[in-house]
Structure formats: C-alpha cells, structure tokens
Jmol script that loads the backbone (N, CA, C; Angstrom):
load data "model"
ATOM      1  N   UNK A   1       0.814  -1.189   0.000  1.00  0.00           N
ATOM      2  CA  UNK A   1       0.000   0.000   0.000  1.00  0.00           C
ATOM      3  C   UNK A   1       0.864   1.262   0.000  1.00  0.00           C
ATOM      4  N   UNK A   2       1.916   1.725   1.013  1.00  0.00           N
ATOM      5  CA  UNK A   2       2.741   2.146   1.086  1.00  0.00           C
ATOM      6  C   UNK A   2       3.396   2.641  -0.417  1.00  0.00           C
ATOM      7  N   UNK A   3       3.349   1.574  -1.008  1.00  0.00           N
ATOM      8  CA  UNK A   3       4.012   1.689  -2.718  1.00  0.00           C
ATOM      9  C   UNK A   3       2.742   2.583  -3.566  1.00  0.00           C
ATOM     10  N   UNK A   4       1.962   2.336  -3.745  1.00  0.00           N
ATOM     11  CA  UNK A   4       0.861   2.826  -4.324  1.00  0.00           C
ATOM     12  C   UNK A   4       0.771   4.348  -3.894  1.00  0.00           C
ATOM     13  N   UNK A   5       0.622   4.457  -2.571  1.00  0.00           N
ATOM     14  CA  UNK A   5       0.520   5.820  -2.126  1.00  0.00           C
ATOM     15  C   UNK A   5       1.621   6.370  -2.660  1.00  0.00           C
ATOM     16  N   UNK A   6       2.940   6.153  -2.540  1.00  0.00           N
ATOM     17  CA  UNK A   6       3.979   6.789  -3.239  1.00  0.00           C
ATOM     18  C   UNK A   6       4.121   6.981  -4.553  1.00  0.00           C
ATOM     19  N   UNK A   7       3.672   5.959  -5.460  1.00  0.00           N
ATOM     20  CA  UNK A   7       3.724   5.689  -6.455  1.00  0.00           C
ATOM     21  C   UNK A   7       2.465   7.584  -7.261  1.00  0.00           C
ATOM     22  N   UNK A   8       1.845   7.189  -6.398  1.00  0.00           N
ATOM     23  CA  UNK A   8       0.244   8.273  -6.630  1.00  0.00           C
ATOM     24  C   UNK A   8       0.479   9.580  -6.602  1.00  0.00           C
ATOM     25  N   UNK A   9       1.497   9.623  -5.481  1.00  0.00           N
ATOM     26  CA  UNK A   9       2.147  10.952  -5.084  1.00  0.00           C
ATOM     27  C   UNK A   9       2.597  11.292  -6.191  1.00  0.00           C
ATOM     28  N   UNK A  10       3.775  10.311  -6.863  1.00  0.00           N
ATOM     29  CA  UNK A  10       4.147  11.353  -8.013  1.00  0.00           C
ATOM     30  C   UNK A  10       3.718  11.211  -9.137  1.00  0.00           C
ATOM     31  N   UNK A  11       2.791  10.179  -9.254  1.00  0.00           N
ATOM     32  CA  UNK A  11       2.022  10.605 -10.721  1.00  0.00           C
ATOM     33  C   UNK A  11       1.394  12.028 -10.380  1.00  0.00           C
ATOM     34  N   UNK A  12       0.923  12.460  -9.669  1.00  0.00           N
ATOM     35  CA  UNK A  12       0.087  13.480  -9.215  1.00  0.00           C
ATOM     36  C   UNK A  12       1.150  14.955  -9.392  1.00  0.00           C
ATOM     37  N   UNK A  13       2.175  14.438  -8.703  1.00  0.00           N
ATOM     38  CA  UNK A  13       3.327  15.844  -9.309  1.00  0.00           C
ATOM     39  C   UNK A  13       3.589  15.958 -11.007  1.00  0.00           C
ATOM     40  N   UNK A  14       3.721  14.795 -11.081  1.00  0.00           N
ATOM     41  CA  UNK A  14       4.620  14.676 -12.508  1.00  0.00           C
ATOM     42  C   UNK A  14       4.023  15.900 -13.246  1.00  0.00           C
ATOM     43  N   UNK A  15       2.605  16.309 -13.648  1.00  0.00           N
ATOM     44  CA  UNK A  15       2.334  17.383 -14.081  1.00  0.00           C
ATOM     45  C   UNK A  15       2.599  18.542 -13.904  1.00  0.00           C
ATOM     46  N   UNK A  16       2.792  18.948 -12.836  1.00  0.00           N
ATOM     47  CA  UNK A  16       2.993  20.317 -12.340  1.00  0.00           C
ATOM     48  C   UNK A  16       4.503  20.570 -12.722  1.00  0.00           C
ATOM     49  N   UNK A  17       5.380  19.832 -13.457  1.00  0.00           N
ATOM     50  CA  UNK A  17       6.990  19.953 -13.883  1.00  0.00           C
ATOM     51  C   UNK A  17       6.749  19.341 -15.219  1.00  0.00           C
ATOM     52  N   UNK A  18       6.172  19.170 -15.774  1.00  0.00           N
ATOM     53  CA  UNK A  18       6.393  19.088 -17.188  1.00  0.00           C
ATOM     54  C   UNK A  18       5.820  19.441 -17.930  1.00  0.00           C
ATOM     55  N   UNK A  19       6.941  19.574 -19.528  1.00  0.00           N
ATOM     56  CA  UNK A  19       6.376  20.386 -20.264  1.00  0.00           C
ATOM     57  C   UNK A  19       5.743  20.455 -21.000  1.00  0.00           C
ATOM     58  N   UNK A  20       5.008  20.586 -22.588  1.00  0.00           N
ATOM     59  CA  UNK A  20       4.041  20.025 -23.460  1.00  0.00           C
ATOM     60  C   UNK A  20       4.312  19.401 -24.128  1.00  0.00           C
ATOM     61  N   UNK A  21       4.644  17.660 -23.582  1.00  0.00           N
ATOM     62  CA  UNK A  21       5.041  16.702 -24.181  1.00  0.00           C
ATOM     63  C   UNK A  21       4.386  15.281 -22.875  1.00  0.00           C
ATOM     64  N   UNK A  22       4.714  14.529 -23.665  1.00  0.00           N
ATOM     65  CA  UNK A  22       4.651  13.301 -22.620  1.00  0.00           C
ATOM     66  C   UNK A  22       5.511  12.713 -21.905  1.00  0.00           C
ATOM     67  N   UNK A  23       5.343  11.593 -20.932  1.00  0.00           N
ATOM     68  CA  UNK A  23       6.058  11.166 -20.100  1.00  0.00           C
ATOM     69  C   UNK A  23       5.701   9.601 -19.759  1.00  0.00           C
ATOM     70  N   UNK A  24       6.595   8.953 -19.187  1.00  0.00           N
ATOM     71  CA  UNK A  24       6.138   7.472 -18.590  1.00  0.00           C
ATOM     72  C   UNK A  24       7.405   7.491 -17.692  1.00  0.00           C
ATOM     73  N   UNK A  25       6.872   6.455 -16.538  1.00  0.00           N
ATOM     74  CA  UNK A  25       7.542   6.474 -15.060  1.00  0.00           C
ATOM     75  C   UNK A  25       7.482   4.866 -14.676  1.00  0.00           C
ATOM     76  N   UNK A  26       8.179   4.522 -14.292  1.00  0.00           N
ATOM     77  CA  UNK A  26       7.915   2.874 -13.500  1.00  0.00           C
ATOM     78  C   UNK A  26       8.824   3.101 -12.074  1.00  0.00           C
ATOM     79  N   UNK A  27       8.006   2.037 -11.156  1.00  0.00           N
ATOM     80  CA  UNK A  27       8.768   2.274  -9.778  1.00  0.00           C
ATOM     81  C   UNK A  27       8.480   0.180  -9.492  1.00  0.00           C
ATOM     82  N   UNK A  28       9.598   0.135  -8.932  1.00  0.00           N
ATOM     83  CA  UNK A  28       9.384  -1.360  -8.369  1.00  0.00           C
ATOM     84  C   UNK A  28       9.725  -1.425  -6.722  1.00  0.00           C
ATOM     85  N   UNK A  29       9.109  -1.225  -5.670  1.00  0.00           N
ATOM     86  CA  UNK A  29       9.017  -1.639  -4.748  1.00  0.00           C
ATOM     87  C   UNK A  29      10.008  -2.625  -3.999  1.00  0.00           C
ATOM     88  N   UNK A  30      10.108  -2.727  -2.381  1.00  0.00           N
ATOM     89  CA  UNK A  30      11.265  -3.288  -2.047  1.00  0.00           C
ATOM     90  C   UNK A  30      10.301  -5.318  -1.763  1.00  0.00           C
ATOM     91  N   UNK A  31       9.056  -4.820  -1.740  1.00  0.00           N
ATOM     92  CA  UNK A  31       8.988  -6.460  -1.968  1.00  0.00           C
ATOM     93  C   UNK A  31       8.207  -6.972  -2.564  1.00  0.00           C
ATOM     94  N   UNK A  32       8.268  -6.172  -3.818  1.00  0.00           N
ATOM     95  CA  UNK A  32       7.883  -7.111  -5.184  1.00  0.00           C
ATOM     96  C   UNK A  32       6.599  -6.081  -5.974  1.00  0.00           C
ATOM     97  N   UNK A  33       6.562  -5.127  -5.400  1.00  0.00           N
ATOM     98  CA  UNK A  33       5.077  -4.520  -5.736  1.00  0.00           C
ATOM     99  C   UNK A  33       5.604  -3.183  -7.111  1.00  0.00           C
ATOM    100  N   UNK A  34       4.773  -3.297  -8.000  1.00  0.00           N
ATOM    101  CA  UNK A  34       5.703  -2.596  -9.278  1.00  0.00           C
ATOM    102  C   UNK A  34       4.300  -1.014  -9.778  1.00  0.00           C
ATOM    103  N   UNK A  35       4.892  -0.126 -10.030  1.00  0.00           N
ATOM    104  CA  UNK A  35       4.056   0.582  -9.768  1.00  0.00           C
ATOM    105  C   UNK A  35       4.696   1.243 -11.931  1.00  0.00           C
ATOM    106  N   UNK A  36       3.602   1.725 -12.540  1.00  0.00           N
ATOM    107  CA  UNK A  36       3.698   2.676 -13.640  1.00  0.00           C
ATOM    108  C   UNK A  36       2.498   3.331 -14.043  1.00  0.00           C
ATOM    109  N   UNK A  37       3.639   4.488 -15.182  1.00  0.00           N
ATOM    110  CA  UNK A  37       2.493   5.434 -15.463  1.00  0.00           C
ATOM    111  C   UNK A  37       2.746   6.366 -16.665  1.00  0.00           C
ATOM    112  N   UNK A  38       1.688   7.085 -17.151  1.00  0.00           N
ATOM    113  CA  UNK A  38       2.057   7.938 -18.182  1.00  0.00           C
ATOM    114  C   UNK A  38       1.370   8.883 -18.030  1.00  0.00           C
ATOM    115  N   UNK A  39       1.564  10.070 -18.959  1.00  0.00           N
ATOM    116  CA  UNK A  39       0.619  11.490 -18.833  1.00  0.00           C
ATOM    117  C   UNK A  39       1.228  12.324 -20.199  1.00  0.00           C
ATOM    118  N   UNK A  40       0.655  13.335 -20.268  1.00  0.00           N
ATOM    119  CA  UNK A  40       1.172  14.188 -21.481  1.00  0.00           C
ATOM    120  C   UNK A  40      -0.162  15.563 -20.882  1.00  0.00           C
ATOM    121  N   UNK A  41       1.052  16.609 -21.513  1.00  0.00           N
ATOM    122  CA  UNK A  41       0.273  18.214 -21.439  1.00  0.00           C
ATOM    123  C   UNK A  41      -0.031  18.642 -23.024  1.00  0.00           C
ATOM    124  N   UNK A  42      -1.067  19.169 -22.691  1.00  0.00           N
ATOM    125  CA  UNK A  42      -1.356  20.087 -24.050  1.00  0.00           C
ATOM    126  C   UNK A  42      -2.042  21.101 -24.193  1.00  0.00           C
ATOM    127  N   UNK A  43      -1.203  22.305 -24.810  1.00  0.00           N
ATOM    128  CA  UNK A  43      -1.825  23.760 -24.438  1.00  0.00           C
ATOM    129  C   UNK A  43      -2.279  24.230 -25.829  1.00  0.00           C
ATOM    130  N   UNK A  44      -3.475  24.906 -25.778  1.00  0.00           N
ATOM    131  CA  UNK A  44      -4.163  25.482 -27.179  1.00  0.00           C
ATOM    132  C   UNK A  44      -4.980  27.092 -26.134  1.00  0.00           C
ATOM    133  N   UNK A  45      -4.641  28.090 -26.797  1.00  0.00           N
ATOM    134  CA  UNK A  45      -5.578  29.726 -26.678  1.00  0.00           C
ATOM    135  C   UNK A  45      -6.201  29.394 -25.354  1.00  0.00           C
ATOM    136  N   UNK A  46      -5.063  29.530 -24.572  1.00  0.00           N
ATOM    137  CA  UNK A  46      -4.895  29.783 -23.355  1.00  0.00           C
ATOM    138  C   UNK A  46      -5.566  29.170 -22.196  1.00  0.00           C
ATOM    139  N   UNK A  47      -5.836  27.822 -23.108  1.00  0.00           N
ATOM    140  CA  UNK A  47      -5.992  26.740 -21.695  1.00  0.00           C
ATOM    141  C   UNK A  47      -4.985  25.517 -21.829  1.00  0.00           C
ATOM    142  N   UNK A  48      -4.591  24.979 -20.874  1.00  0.00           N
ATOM    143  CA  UNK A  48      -3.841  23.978 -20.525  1.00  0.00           C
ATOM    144  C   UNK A  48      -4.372  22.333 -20.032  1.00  0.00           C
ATOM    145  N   UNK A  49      -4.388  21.438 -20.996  1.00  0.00           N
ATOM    146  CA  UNK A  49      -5.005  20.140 -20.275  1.00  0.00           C
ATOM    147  C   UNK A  49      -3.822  19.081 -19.958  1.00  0.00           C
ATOM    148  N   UNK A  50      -3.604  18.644 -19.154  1.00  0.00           N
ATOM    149  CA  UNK A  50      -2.715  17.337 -18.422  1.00  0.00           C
ATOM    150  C   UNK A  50      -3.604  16.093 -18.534  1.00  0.00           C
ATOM    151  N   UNK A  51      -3.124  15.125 -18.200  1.00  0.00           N
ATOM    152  CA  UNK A  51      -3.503  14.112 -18.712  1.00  0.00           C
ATOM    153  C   UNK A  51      -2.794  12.472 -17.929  1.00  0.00           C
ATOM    154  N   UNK A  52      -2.789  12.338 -17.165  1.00  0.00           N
ATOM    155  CA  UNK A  52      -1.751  11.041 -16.658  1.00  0.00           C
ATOM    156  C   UNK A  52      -2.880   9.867 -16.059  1.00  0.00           C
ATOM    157  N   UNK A  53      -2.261   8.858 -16.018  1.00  0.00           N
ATOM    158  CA  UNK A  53      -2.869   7.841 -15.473  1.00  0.00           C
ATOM    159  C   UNK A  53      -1.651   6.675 -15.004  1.00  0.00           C
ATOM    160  N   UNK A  54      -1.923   5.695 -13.931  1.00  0.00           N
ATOM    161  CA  UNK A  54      -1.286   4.852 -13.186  1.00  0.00           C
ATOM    162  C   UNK A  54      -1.585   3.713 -13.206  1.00  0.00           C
ATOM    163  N   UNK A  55      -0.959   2.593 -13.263  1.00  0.00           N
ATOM    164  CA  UNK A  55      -1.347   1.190 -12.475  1.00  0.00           C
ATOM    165  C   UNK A  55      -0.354   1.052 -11.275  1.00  0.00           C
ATOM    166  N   UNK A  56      -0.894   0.345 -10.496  1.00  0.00           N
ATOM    167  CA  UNK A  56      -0.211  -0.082  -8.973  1.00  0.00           C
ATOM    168  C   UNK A  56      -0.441  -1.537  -8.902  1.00  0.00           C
ATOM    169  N   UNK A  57       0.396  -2.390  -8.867  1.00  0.00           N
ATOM    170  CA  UNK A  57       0.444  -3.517  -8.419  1.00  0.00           C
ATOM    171  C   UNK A  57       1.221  -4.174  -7.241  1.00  0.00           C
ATOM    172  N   UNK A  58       0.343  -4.848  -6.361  1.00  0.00           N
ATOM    173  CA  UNK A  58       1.063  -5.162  -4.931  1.00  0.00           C
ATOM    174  C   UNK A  58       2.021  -6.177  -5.517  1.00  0.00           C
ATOM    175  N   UNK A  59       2.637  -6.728  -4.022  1.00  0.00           N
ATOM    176  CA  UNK A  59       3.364  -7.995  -4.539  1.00  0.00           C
ATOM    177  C   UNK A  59       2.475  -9.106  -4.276  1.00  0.00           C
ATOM    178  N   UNK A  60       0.807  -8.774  -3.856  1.00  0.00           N
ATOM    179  CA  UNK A  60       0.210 -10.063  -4.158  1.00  0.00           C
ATOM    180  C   UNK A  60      -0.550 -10.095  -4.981  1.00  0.00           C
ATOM    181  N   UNK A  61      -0.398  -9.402  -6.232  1.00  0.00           N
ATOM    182  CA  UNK A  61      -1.230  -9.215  -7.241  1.00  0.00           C
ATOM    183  C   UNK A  61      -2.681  -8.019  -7.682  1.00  0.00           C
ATOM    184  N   UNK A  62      -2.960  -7.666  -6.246  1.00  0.00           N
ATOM    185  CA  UNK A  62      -3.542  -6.606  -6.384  1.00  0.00           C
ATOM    186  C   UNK A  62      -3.686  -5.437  -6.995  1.00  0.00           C
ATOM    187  N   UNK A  63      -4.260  -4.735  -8.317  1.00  0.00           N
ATOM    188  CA  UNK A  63      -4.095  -4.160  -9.303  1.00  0.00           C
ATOM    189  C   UNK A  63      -5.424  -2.657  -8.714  1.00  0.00           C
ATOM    190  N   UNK A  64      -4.393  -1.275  -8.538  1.00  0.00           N
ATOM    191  CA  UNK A  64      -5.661  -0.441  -8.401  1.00  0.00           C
ATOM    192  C   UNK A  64      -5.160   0.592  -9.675  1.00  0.00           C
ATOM    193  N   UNK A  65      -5.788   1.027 -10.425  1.00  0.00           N
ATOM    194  CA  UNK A  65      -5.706   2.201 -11.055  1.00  0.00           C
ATOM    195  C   UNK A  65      -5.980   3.461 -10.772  1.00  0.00           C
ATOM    196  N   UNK A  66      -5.074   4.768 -11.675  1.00  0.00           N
ATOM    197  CA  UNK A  66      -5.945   5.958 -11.302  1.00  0.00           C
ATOM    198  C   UNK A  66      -5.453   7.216 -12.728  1.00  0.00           C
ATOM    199  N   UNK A  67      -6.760   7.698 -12.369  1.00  0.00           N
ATOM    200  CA  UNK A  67      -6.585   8.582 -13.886  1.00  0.00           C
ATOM    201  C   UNK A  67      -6.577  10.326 -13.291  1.00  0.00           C
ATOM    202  N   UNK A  68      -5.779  11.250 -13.975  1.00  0.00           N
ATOM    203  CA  UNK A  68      -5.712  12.522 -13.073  1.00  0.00           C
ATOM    204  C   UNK A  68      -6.285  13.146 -14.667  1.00  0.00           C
ATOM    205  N   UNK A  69      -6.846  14.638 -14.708  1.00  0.00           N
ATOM    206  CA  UNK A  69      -6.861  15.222 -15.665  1.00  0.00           C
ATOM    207  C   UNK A  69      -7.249  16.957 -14.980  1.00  0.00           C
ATOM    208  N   UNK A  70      -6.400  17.709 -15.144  1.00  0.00           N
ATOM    209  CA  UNK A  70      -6.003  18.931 -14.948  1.00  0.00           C
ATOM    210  C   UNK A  70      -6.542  19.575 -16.143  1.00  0.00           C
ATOM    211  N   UNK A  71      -7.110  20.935 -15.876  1.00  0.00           N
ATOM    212  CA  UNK A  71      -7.637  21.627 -17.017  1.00  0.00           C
ATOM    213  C   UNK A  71      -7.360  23.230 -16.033  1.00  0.00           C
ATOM    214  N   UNK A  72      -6.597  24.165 -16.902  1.00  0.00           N
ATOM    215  CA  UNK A  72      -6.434  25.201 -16.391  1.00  0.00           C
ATOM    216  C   UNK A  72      -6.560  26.181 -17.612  1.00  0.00           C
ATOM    217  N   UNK A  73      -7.404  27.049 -17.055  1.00  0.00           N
ATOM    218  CA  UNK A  73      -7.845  28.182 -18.051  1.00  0.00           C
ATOM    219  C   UNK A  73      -8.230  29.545 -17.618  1.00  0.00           C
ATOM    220  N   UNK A  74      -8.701  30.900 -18.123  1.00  0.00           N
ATOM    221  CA  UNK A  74      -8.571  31.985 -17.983  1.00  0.00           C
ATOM    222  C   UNK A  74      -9.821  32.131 -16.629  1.00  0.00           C
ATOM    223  N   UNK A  75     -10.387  30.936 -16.520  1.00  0.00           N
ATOM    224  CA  UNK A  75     -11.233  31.254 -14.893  1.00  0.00           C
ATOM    225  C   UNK A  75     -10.911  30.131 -13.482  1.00  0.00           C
ATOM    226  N   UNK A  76      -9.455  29.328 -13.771  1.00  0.00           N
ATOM    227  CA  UNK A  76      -9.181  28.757 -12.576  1.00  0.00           C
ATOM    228  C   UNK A  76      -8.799  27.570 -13.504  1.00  0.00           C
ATOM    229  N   UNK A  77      -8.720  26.036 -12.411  1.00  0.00           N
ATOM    230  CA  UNK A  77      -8.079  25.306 -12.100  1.00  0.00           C
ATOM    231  C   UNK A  77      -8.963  24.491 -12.290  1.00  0.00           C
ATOM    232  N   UNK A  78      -9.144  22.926 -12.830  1.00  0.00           N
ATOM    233  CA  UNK A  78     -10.181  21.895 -12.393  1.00  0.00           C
ATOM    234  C   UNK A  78      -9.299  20.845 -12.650  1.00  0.00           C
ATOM    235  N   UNK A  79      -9.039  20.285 -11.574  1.00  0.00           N
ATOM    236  CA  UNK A  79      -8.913  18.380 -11.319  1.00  0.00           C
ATOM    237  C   UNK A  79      -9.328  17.563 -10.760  1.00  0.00           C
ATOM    238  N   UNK A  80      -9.717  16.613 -11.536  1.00  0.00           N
ATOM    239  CA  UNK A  80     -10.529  15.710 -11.511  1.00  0.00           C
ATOM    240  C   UNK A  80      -9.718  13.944 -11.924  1.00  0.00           C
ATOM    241  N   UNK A  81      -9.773  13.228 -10.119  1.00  0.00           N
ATOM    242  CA  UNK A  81      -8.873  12.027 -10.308  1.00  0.00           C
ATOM    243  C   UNK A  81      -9.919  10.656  -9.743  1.00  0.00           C
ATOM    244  N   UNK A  82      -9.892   9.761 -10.733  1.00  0.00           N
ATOM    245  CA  UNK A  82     -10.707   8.680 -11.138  1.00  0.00           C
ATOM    246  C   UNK A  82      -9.856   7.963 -10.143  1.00  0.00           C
ATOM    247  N   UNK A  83     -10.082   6.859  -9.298  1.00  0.00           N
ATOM    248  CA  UNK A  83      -9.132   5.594  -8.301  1.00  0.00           C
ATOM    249  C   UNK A  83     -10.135   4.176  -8.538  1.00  0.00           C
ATOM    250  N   UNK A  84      -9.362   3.563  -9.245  1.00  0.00           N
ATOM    251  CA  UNK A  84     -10.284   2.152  -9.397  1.00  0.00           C
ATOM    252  C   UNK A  84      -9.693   1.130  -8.371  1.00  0.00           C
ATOM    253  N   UNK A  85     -10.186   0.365  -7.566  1.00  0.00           N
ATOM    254  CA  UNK A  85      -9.415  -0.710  -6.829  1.00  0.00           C
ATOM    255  C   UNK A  85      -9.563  -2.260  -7.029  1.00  0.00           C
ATOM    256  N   UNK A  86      -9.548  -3.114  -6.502  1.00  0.00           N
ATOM    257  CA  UNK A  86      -8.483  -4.223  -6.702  1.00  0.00           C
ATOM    258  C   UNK A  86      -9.934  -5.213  -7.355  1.00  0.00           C
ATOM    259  N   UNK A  87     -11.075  -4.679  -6.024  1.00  0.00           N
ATOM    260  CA  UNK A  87     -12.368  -4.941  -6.221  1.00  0.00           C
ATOM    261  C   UNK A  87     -13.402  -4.569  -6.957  1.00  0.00           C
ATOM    262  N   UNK A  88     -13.024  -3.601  -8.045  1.00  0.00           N
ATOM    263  CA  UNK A  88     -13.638  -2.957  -8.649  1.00  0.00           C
ATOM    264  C   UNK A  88     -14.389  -1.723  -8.472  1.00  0.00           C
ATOM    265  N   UNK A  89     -14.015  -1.209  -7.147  1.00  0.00           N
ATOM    266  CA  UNK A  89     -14.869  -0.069  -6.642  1.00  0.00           C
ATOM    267  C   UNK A  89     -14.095   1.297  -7.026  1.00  0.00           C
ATOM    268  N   UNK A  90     -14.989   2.213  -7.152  1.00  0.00           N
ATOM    269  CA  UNK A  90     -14.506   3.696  -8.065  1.00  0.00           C
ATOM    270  C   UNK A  90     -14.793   4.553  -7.241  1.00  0.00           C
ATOM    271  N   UNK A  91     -13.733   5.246  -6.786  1.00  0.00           N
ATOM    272  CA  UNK A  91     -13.930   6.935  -6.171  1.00  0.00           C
ATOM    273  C   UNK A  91     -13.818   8.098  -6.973  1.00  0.00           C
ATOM    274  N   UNK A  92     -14.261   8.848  -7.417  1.00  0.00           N
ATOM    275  CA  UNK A  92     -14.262  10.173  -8.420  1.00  0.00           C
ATOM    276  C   UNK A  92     -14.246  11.308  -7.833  1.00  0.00           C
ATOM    277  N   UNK A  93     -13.269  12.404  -7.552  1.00  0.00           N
ATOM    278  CA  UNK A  93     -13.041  13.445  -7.231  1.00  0.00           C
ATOM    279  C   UNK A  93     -12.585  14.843  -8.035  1.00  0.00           C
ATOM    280  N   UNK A  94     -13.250  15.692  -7.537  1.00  0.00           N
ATOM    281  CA  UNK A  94     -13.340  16.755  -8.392  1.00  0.00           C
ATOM    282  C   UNK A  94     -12.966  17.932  -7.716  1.00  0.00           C
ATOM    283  N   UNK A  95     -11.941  19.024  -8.350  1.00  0.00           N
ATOM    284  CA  UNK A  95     -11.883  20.314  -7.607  1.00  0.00           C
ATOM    285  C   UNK A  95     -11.926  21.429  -8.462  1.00  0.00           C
ATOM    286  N   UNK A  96     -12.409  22.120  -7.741  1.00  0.00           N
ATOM    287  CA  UNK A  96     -12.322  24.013  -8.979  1.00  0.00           C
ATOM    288  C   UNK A  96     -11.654  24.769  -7.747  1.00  0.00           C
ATOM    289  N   UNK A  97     -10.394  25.549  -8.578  1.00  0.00           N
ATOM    290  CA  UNK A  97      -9.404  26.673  -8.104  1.00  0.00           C
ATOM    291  C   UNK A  97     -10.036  27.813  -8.579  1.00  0.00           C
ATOM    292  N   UNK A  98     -11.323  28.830  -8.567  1.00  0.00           N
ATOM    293  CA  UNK A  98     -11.111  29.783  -9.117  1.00  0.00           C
ATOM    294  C   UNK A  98     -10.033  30.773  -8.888  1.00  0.00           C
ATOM    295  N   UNK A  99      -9.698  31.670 -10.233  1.00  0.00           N
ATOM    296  CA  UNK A  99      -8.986  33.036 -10.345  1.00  0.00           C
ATOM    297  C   UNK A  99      -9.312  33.822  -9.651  1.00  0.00           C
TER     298      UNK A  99
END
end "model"
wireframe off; spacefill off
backbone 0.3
color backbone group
C-alpha cells in the first residue's frame, strides 16, 4: 500500500513539472510490488489540459488504477482524479481553483 501511495504521489506531481510533451515512469518496490504510469500536457488559446494515469500492483497481485486530468484556463483550475481498486470499486473526485 505504502508503494501505491507513493507511487500516486508522483504521478500526481509529474504534471505540475512538465512540459508540453509526454512522459512514462515505472517504480518497483522493495517487496515485489511494481508501480507505472504515463501522462502528457497540451496547451491550445490559453488553456492547458494534463492528462496522466497509473497502475499499482502489490506484490500479491492486487491491481488499483488511477486517472488525473487537470484543465487550467482563464477562470481557474479543475482536477478531476478517477481511483479504481483491486475490487472494482470507483472513487471520483473533483476540484475548482477559481482566479
């Protein structure tokens, strides 16, 4: 779990440092649990969309996903991150930064 949470942490940064291009990340854990991910930015007349998503796998096979998508434009901030788990259950979260 420990791995996942870390793993989440920086899919969750990875956007906020990169530039308008894509990316992929892998992390392997100290006992066996393997964590990856990808994302890409793309800016058009003055809004900005991000884009990343994760898999997490324990070392007992347990598989949770998660999808981030950032949208920043001339009236604030909106992210919005999808978490699927092992059992199939979905949490959906949403935020607005206004300007």
């Amino acid at each position: 779990m420990k791995l996942a949470l870390t793993a989440a942490l920086l899919c969750l940064a990875m956007p906020l440092t990169a530039e308008a291009e894509g990316w992929t990340w892998t992390a392997t854990g100290p006992k066996g649990g393997t964590a990856n991910g990808t994302g890409s930015c793309a800016r058009t007349a003055g809004t900005a969309v991000c884009d990343s998503s994760g898999t997490y796998q324990g070392p007992r096979g347990n598989v949770v996903t998660s999808e981030r998508q950032r949208v920043t434009d001339g009236s604030g901030t909106t992210v919005t991150i999808t978490r699927r788990g092992p059992e199939g259950g979905t949490v959906k979260t949403t935020r607005k930064w206004n300007r």
